[in-house]
Biotite code that builds the C-alpha atoms (Angstrom):
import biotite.structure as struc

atoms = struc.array([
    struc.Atom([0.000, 0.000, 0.000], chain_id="A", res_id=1, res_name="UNK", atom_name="CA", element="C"),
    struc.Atom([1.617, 3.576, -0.608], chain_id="A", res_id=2, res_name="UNK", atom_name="CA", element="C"),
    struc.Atom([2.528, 5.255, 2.116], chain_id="A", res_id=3, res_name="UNK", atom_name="CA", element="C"),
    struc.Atom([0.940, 9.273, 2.386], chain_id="A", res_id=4, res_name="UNK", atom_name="CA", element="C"),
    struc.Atom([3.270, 11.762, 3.831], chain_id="A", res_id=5, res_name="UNK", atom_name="CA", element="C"),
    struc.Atom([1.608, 15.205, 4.872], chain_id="A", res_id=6, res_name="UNK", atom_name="CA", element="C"),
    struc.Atom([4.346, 17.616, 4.053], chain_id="A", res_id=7, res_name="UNK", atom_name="CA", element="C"),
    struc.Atom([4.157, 20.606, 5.848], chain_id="A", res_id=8, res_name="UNK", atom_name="CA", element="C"),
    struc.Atom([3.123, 22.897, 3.371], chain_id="A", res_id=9, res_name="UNK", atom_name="CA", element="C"),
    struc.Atom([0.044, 20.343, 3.193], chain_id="A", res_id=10, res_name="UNK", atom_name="CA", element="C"),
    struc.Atom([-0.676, 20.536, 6.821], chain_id="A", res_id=11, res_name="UNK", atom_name="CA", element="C"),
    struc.Atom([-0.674, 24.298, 6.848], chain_id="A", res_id=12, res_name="UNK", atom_name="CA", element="C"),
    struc.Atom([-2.900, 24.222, 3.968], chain_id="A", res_id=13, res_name="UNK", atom_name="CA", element="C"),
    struc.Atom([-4.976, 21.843, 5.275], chain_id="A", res_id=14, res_name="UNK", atom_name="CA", element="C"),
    struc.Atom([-5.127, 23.856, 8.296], chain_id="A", res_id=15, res_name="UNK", atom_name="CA", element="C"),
    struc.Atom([-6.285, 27.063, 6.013], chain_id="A", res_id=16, res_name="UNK", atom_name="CA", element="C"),
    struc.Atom([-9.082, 25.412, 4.564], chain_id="A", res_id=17, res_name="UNK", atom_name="CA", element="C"),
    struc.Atom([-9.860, 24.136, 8.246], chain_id="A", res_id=18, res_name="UNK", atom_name="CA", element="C"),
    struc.Atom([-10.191, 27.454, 9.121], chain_id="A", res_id=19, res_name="UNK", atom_name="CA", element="C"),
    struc.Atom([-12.377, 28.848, 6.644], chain_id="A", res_id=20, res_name="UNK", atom_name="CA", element="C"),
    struc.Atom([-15.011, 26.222, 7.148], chain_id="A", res_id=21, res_name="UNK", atom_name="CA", element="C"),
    struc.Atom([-14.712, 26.460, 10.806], chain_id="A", res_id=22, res_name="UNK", atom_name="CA", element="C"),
    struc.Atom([-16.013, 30.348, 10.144], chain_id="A", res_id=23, res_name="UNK", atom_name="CA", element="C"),
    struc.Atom([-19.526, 28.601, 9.495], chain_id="A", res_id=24, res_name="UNK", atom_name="CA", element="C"),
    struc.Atom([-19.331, 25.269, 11.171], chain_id="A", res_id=25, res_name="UNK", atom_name="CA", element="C"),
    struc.Atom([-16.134, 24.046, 13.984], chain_id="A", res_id=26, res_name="UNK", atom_name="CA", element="C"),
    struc.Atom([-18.269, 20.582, 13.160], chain_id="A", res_id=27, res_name="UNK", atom_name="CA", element="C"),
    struc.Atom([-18.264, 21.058, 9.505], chain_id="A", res_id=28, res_name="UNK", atom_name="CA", element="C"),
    struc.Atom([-14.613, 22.013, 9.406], chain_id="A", res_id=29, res_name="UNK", atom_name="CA", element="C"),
    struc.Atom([-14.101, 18.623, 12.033], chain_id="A", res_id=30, res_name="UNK", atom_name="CA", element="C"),
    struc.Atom([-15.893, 16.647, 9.742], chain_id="A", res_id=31, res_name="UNK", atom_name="CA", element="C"),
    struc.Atom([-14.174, 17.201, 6.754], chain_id="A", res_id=32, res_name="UNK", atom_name="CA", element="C"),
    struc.Atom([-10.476, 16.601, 8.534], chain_id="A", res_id=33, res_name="UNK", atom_name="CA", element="C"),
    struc.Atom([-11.792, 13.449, 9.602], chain_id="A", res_id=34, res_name="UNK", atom_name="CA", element="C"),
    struc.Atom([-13.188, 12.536, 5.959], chain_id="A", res_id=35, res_name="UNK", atom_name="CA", element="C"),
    struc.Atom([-9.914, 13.191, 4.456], chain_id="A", res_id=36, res_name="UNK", atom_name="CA", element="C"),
    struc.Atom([-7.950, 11.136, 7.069], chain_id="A", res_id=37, res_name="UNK", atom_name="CA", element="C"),
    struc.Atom([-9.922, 8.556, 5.832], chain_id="A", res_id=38, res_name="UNK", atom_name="CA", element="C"),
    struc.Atom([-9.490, 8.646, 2.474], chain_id="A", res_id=39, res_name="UNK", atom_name="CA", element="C"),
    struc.Atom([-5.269, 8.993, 3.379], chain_id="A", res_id=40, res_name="UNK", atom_name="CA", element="C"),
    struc.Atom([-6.287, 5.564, 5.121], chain_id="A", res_id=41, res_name="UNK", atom_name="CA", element="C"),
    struc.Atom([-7.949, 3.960, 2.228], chain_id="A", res_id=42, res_name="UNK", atom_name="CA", element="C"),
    struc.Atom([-6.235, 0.431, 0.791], chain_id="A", res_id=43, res_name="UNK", atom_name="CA", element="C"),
    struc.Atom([-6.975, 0.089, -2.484], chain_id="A", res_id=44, res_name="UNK", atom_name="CA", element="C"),
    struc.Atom([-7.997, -3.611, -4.116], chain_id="A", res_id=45, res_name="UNK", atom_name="CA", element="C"),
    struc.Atom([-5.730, -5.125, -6.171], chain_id="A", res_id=46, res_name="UNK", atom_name="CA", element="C"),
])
């Protein structure tokens, strides 16, 4: 399975985007963090 690194340019932008939709929603902006993890923790099929 590849490995995912979060560089830190890719945090902090992560952390941007965190931002902005925690200016509507802290459990909107939670939500999608936790989404995305998931998706870095996806194994694909063979």
């Amino acid at each position: 399975m590849p490995r995912v690194t979060r560089r830190p340019l890719a945090a902090a932008d992560i952390l941007d985007i965190w931002d902005y939709i925690a200016e509507d929603s802290l459990a909107a902006a939670d939500r999608w963090v936790e989404q995305l993890d998931a998706k870095f923790r996806l194994r694909k099929s063979p």
